[in-house]
C-alpha positions as CSV (number, residue, x, y, z in Angstrom):
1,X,0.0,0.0,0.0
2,X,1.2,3.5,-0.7
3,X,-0.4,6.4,1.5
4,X,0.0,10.2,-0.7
5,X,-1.1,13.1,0.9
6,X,-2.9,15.6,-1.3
7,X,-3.5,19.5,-0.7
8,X,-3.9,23.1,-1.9
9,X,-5.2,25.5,-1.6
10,X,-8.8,27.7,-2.7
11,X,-9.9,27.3,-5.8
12,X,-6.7,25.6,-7.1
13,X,-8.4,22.3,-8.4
14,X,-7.7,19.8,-5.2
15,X,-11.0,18.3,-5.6
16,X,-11.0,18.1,-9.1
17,X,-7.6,15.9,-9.1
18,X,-9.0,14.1,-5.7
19,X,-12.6,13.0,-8.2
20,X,-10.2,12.1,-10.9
21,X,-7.8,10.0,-8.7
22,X,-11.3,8.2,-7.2
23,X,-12.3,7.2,-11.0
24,X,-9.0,6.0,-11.5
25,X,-9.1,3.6,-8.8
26,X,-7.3,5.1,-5.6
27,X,-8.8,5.1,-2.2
28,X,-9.8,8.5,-0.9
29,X,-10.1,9.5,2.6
30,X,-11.3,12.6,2.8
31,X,-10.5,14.2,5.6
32,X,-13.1,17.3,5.1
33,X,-15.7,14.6,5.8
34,X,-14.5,13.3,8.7
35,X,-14.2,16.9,10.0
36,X,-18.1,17.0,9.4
37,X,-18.7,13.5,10.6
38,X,-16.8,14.1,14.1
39,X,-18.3,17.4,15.2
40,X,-21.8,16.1,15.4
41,X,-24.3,16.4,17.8
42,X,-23.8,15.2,21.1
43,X,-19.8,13.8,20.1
44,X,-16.7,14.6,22.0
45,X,-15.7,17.4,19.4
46,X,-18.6,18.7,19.4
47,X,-18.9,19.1,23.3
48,X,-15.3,20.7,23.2
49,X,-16.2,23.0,20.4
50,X,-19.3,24.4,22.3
51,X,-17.1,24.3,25.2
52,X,-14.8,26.6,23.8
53,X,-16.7,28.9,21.6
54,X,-20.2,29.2,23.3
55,X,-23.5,27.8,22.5
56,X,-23.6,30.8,19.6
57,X,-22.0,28.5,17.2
58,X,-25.4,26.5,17.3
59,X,-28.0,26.2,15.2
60,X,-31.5,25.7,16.0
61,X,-31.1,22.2,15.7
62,X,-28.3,21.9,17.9
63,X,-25.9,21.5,15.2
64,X,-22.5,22.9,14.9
65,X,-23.3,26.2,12.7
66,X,-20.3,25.9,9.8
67,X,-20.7,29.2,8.2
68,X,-21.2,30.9,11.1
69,X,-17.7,29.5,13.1
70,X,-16.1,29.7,9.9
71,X,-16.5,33.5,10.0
72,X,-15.7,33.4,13.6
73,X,-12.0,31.9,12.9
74,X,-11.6,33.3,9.3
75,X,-9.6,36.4,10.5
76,X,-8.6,35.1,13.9
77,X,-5.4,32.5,14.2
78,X,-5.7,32.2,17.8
79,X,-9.4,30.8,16.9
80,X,-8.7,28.9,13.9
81,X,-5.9,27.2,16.0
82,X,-8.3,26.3,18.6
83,X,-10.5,24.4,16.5
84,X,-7.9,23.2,14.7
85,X,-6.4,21.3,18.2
86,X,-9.9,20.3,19.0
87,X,-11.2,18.4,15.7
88,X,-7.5,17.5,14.4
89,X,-7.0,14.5,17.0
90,X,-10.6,13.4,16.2
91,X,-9.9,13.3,12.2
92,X,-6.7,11.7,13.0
93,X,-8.3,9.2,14.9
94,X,-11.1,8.6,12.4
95,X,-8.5,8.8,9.3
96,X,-6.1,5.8,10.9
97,X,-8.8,3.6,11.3
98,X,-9.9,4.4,7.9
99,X,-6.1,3.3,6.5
100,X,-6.1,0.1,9.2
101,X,-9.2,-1.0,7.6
102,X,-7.9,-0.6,3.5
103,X,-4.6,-2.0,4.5
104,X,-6.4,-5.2,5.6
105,X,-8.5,-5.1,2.6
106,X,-6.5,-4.2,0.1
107,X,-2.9,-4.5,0.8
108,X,-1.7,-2.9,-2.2
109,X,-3.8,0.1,-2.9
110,X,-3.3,3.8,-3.8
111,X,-4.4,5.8,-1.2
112,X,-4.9,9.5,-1.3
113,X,-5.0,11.3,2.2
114,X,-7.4,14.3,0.9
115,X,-6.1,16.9,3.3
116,X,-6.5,20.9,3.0
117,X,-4.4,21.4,5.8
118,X,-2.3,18.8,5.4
119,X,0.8,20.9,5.8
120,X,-0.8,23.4,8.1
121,X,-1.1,20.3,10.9
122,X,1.9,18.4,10.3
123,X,0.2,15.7,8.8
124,X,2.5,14.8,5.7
125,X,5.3,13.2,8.0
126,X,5.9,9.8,6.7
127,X,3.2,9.9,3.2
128,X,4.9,8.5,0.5
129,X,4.3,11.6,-1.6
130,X,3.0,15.2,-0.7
131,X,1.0,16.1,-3.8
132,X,-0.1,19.6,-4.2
133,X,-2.5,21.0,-6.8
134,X,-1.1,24.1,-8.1
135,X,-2.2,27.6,-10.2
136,X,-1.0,30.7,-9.2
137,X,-2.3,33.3,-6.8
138,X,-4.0,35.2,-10.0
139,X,-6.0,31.9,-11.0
140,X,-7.0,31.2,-7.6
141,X,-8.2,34.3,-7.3
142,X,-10.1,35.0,-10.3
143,X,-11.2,31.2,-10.2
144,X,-12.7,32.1,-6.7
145,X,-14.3,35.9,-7.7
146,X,-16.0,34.1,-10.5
147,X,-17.0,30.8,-9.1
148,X,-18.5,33.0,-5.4
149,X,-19.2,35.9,-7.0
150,X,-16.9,37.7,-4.5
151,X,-15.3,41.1,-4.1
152,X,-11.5,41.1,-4.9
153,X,-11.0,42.5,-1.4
154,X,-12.8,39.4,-0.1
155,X,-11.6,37.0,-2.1
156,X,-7.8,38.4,-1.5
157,X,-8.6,37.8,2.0
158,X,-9.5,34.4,2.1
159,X,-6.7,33.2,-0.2
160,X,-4.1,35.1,2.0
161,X,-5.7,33.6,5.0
162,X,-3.8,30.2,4.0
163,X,-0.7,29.4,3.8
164,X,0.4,30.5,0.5
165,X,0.6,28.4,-2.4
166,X,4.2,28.9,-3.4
167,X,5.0,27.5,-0.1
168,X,2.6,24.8,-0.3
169,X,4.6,23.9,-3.6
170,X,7.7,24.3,-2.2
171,X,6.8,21.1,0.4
172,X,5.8,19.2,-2.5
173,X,7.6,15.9,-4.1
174,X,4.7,16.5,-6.8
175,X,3.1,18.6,-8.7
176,X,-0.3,18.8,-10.4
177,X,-0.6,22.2,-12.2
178,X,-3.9,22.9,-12.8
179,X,-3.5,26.1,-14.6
180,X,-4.6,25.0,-18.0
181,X,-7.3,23.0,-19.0
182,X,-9.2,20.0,-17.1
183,X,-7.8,17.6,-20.0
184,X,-4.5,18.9,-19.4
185,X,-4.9,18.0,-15.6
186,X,-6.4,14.6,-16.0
187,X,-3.7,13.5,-18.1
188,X,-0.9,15.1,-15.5
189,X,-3.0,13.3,-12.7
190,X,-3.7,9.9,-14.4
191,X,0.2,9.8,-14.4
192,X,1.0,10.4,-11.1
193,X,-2.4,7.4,-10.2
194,X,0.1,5.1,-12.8
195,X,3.6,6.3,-10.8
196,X,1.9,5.6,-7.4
197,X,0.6,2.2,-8.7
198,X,4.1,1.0,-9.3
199,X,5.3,2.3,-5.6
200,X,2.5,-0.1,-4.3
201,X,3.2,-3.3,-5.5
C-alpha cells in the first residue's frame, strides 16, 4: 500500500484531481468529511467546540453552525488554531482507522489522504508523496471571484488567510498544475495514479 497526501489550496483544483484519482481507482479518505462526521451532535468534538466557543456557534437544531464558526475563525489565528487542536486529534483518529481498515482489505492500494491542511497540521510526515495542486495566486483568485461571485478585497482575504501556495509547492515531491485545461490536468494526474501504482506493488 502506498499512502499520498494531497493538498492546496482555494480554488486551485484539489477536488478536481481528488474526483479524478477516485475514477481512477485510488482510495480516498477525505479528511473534510471526517471533520463534518466528528463534530456532530452530542460527540466529543462537538462538546469541546461548544465548550470553547459558546452555545452561539449552534443552530437551532443543535448542530454545529459551519458558516457561522467559519466566519468566527476566518480572520482570527488564535481561533482557527483552537478548532484546529480540538477536531484535528478526532480526524486523526477517524483517518487511521480508515487506513487500518484498506490496508487489511486491500494490501496494495493507492491511497490519497485528501487533506486541506495537510501541511498546516503536520500531517505529511511519513506519506509516500506530498502532492499539491497548483495555479498561481492570479487563478485562484479570479477562479474564486468568478466561481463566489466575490469582491477582490474578499476574495484576496480568504486566499491570503492560507498558507500561500508557493510555499505549499515548495513542500511538494509532486506537482499537479492545474493552470490550463481540465484535460491537461487529468492526463498530469492519471500519471501520477500510474507512478503511485508501481510504488504499491
Amino acid at each position: 500500500m502506498v499512502v499520498a497526501g494531497l493538498t492546496g489550496g482555494i480554488a486551485t483544483g484539489k477536488s478536481t484531481v481528488s474526483a479524478i484519482l477516485h475514477d481512477a481507482g485510488a482510495d480516498i479518505i477525505d479528511t473534510d468529511k471526517i471533520a463534518h462526521m466528528v463534530v456532530k451532535k452530542g460527540l466529543p468534538a462537538w462538546q469541546e467546540i461548544i465548550d470553547a466557543f459558546g452555545n452561539d456557534v449552534l443552530q437551532s437544531d443543535g448542530e454545529i453552525d459551519r458558516p457561522f464558526l467559519g466566519d468566527l475563525i476566518f480572520k482570527n489565528q488564535d481561533k482557527k488554531q483552537l478548532l484546529n487542536s480540538i477536531v484535528h486529534p478526532y480526524v486523526k483518529k477517524e483517518m487511521d482507522k480508515d487506513l487500518e481498515r484498506i490496508r487489511n482489505v486491500r494490501p496494495d492500494s493507492v491511497v490519497i489522504l485528501d487533506v486541506p491542511l495537510l501541511l498546516e497540521v503536520g500531517m505529511e510526515k511519513g506519506l509516500s508523496e506530498i502532492i499539491v495542486v497548483y495555479v498561481p495566486e492570479s487563478i485562484q483568485l479570479n477562479r474564486l471571484i468568478t466561481r463566489d461571485r466575490l469582491s477582490m478585497d474578499y476574495a484576496l482575504s480568504m486566499v491570503r488567510s492560507q498558507m500561500p501556495i508557493e510555499e505549499k509547492k515548495a513542500h511538494a515531491t509532486i506537482i499537479i498544475d492545474n493552470s490550463f485545461s481540465i484535460a491537461t490536468t487529468k492526463k498530469s494526474t492519471l500519471m501520477v495514479y500510474e507512478y503511485l501504482k508501481t510504488k504499491s506493488e
